[in-house]
C-alpha positions as CSV (number, residue, x, y, z in Angstrom):
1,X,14.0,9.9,13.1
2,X,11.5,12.7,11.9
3,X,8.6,12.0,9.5
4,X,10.5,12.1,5.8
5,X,14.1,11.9,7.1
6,X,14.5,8.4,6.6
7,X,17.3,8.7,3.8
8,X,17.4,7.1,0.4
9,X,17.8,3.3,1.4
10,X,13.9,4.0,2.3
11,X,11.7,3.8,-1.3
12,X,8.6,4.4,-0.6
13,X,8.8,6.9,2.3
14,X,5.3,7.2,2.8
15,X,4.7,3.8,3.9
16,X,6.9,4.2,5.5
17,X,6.3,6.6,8.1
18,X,2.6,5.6,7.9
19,X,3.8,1.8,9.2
20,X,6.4,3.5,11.7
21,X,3.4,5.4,12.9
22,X,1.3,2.3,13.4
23,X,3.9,1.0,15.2
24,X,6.6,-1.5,13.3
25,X,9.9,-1.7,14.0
26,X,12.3,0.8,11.7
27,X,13.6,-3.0,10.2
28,X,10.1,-4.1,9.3
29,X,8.9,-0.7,8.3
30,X,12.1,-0.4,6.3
31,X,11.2,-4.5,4.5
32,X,7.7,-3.3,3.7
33,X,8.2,-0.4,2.4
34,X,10.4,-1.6,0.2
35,X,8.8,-4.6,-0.9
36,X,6.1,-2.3,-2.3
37,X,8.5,0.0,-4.0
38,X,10.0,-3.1,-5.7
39,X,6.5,-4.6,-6.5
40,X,7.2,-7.8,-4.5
41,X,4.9,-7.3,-1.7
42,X,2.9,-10.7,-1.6
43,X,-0.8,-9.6,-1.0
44,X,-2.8,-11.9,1.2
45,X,-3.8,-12.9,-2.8
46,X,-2.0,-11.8,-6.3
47,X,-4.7,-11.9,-8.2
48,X,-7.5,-9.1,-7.5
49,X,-10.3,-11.1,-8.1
50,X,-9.5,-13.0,-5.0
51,X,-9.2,-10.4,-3.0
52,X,-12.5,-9.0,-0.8
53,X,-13.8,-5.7,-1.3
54,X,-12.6,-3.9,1.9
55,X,-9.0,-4.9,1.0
56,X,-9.7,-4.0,-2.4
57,X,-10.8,-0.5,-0.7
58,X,-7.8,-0.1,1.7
59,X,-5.4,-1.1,-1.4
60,X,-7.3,1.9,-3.4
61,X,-7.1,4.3,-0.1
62,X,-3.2,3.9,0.1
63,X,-2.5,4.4,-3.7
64,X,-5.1,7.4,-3.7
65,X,-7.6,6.5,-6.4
66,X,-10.6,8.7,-5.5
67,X,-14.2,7.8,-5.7
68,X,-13.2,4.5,-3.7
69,X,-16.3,4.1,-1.7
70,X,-18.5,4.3,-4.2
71,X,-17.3,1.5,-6.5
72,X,-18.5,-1.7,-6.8
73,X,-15.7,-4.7,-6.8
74,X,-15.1,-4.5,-9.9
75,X,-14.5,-1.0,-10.4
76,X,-12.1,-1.0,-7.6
77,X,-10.1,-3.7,-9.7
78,X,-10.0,-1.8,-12.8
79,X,-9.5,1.6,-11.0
80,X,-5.9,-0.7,-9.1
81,X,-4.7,-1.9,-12.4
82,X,-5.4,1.5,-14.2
83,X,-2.9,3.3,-11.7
């Protein structure tokens, strides 16, 4: 299917395509996508502080939050929940 044409039972078409592009399946393209749409994507940890600073970096990247790679930790936390 072409990039964006994915219909409405996709929710977050972006993710989407960018997993389909990776490589997943349509089905597991399709769950994740989803999942994040809905909020129920289980992160490798719910709670931010848990999480390392290069996830907290590639979490930042796919939202968009600018300035990214010049934060510390916890500026990357407070720039995630301030989205």
């Amino acid at each position: 299917m072409p990039k964006g044409k994915h219909g409405p039972q996709i929710k977050d078409g972006a993710l989407y395509d960018k997993l389909r592009e990776e490589g997943a399946s349509e089905e597991k393209a399709a769950r994740i996508a989803n999942a994040r749409a809905a909020g129920t994507l289980d992160h490798r940890s719910t709670h931010l502080e848990d999480r390392t600073k290069d996830d907290l970096e590639d979490e930042a990247k796919t939202i968009g939050i600018d300035g990214r790679s010049e934060m510390d930790k916890d500026e990357l936390i407070d720039a995630i929940r301030d989205h």
